[in-house]
N, C-alpha and C positions, 0 to 999 in steps of 0.2 A: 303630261301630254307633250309637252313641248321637247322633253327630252328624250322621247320617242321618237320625234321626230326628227331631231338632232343626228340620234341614232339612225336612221332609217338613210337620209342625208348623205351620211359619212360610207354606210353600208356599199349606198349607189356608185360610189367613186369608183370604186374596186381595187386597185392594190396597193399598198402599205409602203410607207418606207421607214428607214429609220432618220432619226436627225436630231441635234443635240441642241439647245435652248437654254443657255446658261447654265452647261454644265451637265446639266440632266437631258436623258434620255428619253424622248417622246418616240411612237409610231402613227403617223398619220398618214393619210391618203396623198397618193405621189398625185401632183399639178395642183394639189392647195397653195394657194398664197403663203409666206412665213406669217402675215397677218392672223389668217384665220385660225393656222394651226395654232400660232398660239394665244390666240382665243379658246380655241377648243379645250385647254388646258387651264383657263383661268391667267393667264397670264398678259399683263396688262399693256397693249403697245397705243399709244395715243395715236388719235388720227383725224384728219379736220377735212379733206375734201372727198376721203373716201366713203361709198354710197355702196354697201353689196351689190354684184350683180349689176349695177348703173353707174358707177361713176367710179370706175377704179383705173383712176391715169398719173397717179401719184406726183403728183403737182407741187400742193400744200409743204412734200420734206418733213414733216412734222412724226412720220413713222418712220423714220433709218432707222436700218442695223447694222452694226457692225458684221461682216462675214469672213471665215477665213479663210484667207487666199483672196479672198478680192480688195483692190488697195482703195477702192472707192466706198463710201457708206451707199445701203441699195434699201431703199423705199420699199416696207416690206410689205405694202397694200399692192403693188404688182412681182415681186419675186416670185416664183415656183419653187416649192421644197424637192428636193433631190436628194437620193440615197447616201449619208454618210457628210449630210451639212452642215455644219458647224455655226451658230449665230449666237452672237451678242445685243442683248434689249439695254442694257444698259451699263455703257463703261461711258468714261469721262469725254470720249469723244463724241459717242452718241448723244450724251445729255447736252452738249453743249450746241450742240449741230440743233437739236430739239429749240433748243434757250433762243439761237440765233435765229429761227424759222418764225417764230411766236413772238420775237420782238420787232423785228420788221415789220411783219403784216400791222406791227401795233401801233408803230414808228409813225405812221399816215391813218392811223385810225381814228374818226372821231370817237374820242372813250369818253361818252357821256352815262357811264353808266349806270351813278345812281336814280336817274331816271330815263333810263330805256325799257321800253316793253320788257326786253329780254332778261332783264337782271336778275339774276342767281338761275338763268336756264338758258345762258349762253356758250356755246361750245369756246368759241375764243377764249372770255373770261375763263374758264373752267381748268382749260389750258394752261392760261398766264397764272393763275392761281397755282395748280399743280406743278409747274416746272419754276417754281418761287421766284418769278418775276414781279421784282417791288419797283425800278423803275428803269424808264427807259434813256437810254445813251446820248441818243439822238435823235434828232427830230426829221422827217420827210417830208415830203411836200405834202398842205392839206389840201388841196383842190376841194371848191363847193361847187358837185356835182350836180345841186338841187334834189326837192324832195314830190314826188310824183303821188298824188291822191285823187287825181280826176274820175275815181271811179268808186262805187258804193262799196266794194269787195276790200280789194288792195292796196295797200299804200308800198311804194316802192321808197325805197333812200336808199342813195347809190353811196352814198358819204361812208355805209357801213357795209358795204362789201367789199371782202375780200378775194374776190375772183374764181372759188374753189368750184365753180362750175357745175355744182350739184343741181341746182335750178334748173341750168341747162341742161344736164343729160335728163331731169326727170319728164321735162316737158317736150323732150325729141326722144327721146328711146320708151318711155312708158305711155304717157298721152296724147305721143306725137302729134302734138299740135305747133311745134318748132316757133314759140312766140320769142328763145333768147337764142342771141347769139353774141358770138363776142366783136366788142368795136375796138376800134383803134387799136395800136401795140405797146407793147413793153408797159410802162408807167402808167399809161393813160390808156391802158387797154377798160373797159365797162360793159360787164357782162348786162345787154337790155336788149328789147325791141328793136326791130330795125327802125332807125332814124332817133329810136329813145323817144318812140311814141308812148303815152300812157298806156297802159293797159286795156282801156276802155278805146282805142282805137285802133287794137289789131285782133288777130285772131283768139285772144286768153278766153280761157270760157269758165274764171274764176273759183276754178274749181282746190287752190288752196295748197295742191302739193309742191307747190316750187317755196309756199312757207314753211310747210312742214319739213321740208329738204335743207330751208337755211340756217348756217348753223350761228348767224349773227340775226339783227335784226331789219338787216335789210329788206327783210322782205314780210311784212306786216298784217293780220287784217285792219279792215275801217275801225277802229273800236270808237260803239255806240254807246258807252257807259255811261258817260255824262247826261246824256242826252235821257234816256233811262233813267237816273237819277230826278231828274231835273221833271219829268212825267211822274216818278211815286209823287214828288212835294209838291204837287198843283191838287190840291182840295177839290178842282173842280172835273179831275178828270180819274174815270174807273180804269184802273190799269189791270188788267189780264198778260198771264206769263202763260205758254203751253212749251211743254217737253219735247223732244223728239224720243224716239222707242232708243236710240244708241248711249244716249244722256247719262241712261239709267246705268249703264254698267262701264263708262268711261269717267265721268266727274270722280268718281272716288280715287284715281291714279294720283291726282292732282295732289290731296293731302295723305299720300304715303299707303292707301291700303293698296292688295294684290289687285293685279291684271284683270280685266274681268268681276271686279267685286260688284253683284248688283243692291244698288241703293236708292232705287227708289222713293223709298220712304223717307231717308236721310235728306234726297233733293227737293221734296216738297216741303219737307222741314226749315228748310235753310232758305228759300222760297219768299214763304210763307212771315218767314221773320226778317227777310229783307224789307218786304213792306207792301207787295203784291195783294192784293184784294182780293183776286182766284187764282189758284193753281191748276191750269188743264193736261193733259194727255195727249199731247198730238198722235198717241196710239190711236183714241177713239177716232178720229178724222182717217188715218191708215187703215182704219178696219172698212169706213166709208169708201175712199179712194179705192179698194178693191171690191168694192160693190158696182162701182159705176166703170170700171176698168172688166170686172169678170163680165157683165152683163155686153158692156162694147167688145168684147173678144166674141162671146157666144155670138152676138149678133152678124159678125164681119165674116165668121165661122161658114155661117150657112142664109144668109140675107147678101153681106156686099164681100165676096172671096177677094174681088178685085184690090180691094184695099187692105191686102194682107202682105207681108206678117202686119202685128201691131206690135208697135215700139213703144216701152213703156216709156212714160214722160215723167215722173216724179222727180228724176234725179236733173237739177236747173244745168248743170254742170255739160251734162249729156244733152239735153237738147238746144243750149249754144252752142254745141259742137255742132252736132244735126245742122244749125241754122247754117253755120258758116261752110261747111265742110259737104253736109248731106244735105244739101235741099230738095232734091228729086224725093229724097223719104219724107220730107214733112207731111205730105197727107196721111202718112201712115202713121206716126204720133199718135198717140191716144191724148182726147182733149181733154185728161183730168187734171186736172191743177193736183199741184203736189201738196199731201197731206198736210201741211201749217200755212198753208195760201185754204185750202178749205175750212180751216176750221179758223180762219182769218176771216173769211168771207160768213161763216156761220153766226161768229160771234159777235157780227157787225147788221147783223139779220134775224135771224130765228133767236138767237141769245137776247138779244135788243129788246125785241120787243116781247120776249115771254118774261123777263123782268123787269120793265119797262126802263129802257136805259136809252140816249140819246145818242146814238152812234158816232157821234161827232166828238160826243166826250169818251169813248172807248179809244185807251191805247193799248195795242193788243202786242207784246212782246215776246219774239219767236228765239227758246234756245235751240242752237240747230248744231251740227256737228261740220257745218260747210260754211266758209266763205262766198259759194258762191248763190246760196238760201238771200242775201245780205242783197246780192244783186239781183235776184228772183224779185224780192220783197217792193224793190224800186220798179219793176217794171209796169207801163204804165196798163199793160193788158190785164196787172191784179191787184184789180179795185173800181172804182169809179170815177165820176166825176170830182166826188164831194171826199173820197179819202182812200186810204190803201185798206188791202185787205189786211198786210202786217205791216205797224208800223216801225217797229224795228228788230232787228234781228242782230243777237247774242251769240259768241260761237262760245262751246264749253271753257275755254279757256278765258273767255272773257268773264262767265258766270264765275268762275273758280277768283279774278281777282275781285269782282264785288263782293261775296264771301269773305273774304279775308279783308277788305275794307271797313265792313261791318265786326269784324273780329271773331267771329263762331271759331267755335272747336267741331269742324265735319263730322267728324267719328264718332264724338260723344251726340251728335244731334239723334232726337228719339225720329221713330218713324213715321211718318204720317202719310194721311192718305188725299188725293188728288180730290178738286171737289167737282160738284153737280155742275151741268148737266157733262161736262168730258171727264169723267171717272172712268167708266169702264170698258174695258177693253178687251178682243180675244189673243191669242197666242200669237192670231194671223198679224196681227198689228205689229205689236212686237217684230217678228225674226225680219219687218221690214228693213230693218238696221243693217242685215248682212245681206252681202251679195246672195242673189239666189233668194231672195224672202218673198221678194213680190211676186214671182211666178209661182213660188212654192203657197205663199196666201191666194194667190188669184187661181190657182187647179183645185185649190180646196174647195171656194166657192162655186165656179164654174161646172165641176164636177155636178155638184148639188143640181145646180140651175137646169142640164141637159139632160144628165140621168136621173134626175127627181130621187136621188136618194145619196146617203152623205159615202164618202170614199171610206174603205176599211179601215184602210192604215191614215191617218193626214198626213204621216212625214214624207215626204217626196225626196229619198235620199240624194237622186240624183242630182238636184238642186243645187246640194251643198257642198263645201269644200272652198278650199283657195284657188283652184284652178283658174288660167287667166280667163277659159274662154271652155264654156261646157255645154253638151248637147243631149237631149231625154225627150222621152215619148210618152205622150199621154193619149188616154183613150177616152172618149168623149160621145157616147151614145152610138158607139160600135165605127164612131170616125178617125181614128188614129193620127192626132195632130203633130209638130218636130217643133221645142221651143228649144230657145239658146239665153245662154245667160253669158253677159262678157261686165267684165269690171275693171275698171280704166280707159278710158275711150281708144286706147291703142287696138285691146281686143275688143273694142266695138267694130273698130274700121276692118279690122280682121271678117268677123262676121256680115257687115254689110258689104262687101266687096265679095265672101264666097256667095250671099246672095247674088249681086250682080251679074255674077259669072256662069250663073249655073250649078256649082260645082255643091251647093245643098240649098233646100229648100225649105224655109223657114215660116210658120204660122204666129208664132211672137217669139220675139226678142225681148229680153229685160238687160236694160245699160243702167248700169252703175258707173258716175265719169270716175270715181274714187277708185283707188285699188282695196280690196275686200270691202268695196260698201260703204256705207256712211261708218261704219266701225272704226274705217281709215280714213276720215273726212278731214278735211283741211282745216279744219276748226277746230280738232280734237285733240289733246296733251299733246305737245310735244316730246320723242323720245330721243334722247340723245345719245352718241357714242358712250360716252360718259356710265351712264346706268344699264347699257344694254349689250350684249357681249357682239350683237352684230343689228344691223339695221333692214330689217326683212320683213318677209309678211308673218313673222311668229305671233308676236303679238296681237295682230288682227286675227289670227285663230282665238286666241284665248276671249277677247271679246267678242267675237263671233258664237263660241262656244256656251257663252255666260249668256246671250240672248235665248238661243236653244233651249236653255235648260229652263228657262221662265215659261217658253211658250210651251213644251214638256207639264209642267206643272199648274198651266192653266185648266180648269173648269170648261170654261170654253174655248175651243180653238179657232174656229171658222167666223170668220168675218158677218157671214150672216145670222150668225146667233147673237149675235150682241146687243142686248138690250137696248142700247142706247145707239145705236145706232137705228133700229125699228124702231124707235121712238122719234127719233130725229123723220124718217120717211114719210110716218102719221105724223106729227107736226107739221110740216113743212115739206118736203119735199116731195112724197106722193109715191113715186115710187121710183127705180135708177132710170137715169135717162130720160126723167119727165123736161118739162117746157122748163121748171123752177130748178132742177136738180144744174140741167146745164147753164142757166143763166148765173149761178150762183159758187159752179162746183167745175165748171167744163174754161177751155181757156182757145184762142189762136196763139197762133207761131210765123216766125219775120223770116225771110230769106236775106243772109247777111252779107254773105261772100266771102271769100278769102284773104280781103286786100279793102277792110272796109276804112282804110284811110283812106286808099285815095276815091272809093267810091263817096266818101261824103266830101269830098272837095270838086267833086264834077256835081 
């Protein structure tokens, strides 16, 4: 698949050149980078601030080639190949130019590395390692820039940044949300916030891709491991762990299987022998969430049009954006708490007291695929008085090193199955993982609810795909509705702005703040130059794909088939949208502003 797409890529360019690459004779697409073409050929050019498509200002120097006729080395993450060019990857000037670039940056580097987050999935490291730097010449200045954690998501450390800007082009050109920029010059230049406010005081809306972009460890989530740990050893307390649907088919990257492997059975395995008491499904709560989400669409449909489109709320990422950016939409939000805040609040309620447990003693821990779930979890709108609905939140990569803390072999763990009462799940739950899942679950149910009978086909093609920002029509009791799907808040701001304007007319929106979905959630494996021949949305196909193909093979598809879900409504809730379903299941939203440092200093 992927190299079909590759193909396809390469097709669109249109014409060809010739160009020479150490000798040999390649044909690629004229105005590719010398980079990519030779990537396209397996051929290896290292590169540290380059970001396909987002960050290619060649900076870092870490990619020169030699070219001939040209008396300067040229940074082949921006050169354009031209007919009859001649390049060198590697002569003794290139390596050495490479040696010099990588020891610098090292020169001023806090190298704390055998115990840095990043260790053995650092791009620097990977680097100094392959260009056989054993040590360094000289020493620069260490300035201590301080270490910035004032917030539940991110921890910032300026001490290990090396300037390559990927942060900042991801969070001005993809989620423009323009939280970095660069300060000062030359030496003491420090890619942060303006004024090198925490994160928690400007616009960030913790949504995790300026860590997935870094290629050090400057840029961190909160890790709860300890804390986690420290909750299994308390005898006196029932610790619950729940999944998210993307879980299932990104944990396995982490100990070497393919892209996409779905495991399942493997993560409740591993779970389960950590030392976790229940293993749940935050599929089941997702199948929920689109019960009380399909039923709040039908309703606004044809009861309140005024308060339309509806904006899905699940993704926390997305509506801190809304908060700060869109507050004119906030009534239009949908007040469902996002699938592991429900089934946080479930488990602290109806779970409680059908196996008589003290909710006080319940610590309910969320693996989630986002740092910004972490900052979801803290807010004080989910939960009560007396406690939160999740007490802590995991990102997959955190789960991947308690695992290996414990020492399991992944691969060899047998399968096992999620326990009562969040076991079961439909399809719909699931494909919530990829962009395009919650519209595609919520038209499945909906369908149902207006035209009192199930849709032919459930697969809503139009839904799906990487596309930034996509548009489909569905038909709903002879009413013809226009929903939009946008992933990365960039193509949010895209779609709420043609609303604004006129210029189309929207009934829901589903925002995903991630690009392709919690698939690419800022929690989720890091992928490095290193293993991957470019840094794109390929890989969130493949994991996108591997959701699909679960919810394909499901028994049941549709959210309102789910047993356990209908069981949950006779228990407890009564039916969607009752007095108990919103008290327990529905949430508010803050108007934040733009500039809420200095609003909280008036």
């Amino acid at each position: 698949m992927e190299n079909i797409r590759e193909q396809e890529e390469i097709k669109a360019l249109g014409k060809k050149v010739k160009i020479d690459i150490d000798g040999l004779e390649y044909e690629v697409p004229e105005g590719m980078t010398i980079l990519e073409a030779a990537r396209m050929f397996n051929i290896e050019i290292p590169s540290l601030c380059y970001l396909k498509d987002i960050n290619e200002i060649g900076s870092c120097r870490v990619c020169v080639v030699e070219i001939e006729g040209s008396r300067n080395l040229q940074a082949s993450c921006v050169y354009p190949v031209r007919e009859g060019l001649k390049i060198n990857t590697n002569t003794k000037r290139v390596h050495r130019a490479r040696r010099s670039a990588v020891t610098l940056l090292l020169s001023n580097h806090h190298r704390e590395c055998t115990t840095c987050i990043r260790n053995l999935n650092c791009e620097l490291q990977n680097l100094a390692d392959n260009l056989g730097i054993r040590n360094i010449p000289y020493s620069g200045e260490m300035p201590d820039y301080g270490f910035h954690d004032n917030n539940p998501a991110i921890q910032r450390d300026y001490n290990k940044c090396i300037k390559c800007r990927r942060c900042l082009a991801i969070c001005s050109k993809i989620q423009e949300c323009n939280v970095y920029t660069a300060l000062n010059r030359g030496l003491q230049t420090v890619i942060a916030p303006a004024f090198k406010k925490d994160m928690n005081d400007v616009t960030c809306i913790m949504c995790g891709q300026c860590v997935i972009a870094c290629p050090t460890a400057s840029l961190t989530e909160k890790e709860s491991i300890n804390e986690v740990w420290q909750a299994l050893n308390d005898p006196a307390k029932h610790v619950v762990v729940q999944t998210a649907p993307s879980i299932q088919v990104t944990i396995g990257e982490v100990f070497g299987m393919p892209l996409g492997s779905f495991v399942a059975g493997k993560l409740v395995a591993s779970l389960k022998r950590i030392g976790f008491h229940k293993v749940f499904a935050t599929d089941v709560t997702a199948d929920l969430t689109i019960m009380e989400e399909a039923h709040e669409l039908v309703e606004r449909l044809f009861k309140t049009p005024e308060k339309l489109p509806l904006l899905s709320s699940c993704c926390p990422a997305w509506v801190k954006y809304a908060e700060h950016f869109y507050p004119e939409f906030l009534p239009h939000l949908s007040s469902c708490k996002s699938p592991h805040e429900m089934c946080g609040a479930l488990t602290k309620s109806w779970y409680a007291n059908k196996y008589g447990l003290d909710p006080k003693n319940i610590i309910n821990v969320a693996i989630m695929p986002c740092t910004a779930k972490k900052y979801e979890a803290a807010r004080p709108e989910m939960g009560t008085k007396d406690f939160q609905d999740v007490d802590y939140v995991l990102t997959t990569r955190e789960l991947a090193r308690m695992i290996r803390q414990v020492g399991m072999d992944f691969k060899k763990l047998p399968d096992e199955e999620y326990d009562e009462p969040f076991d079961q799940y439909s399809g719909a739950g699931v494909i919530f993982g990829a962009t395009g899942g919650v519209i595609e679950a919520a038209v499945r149910t909906a369908y149902k609810i207006v035209n009192e009978q199930e849709m032919d086909v459930p697969d809503f093609e139009d839904a799906r795909g990487q596309r930034g920002l996509k548009y489909a029509k569905v038909s709903l009791d002879g009413k013809t509705i226009t929903v939009a799907i946008a992933h990365g808040t960039g193509n949010a701001k895209k779609a709420l702005e043609m609303f604004k304007n006129g210029e189309r007319i929207f009934d829901y929106i589903e925002v995903m703040g991630c690009p392709g979905g919690c698939v690419g959630g800022g929690g989720q494996p890091i992928l490095s130059a290193r293993d991957y021949k470019k840094i794109s949305l390929d890989y969130r196909h493949n994991r996108a794909d591997a959701l699909y193909n679960v919810d394909d093979t499901k028994k049941i598809r549709r959210s309102h088939e789910n047993p356990r879900v209908k069981q949950i409504y006779e228990e407890f809730l009564e039916r969607p949208l009752s007095e108990t379903a919103n008290k327990y299941l529905h949430t508010t939203y803050i108007k934040r502003g733009k500039f809420p440092y200095l609003e909280s200093e008036t």
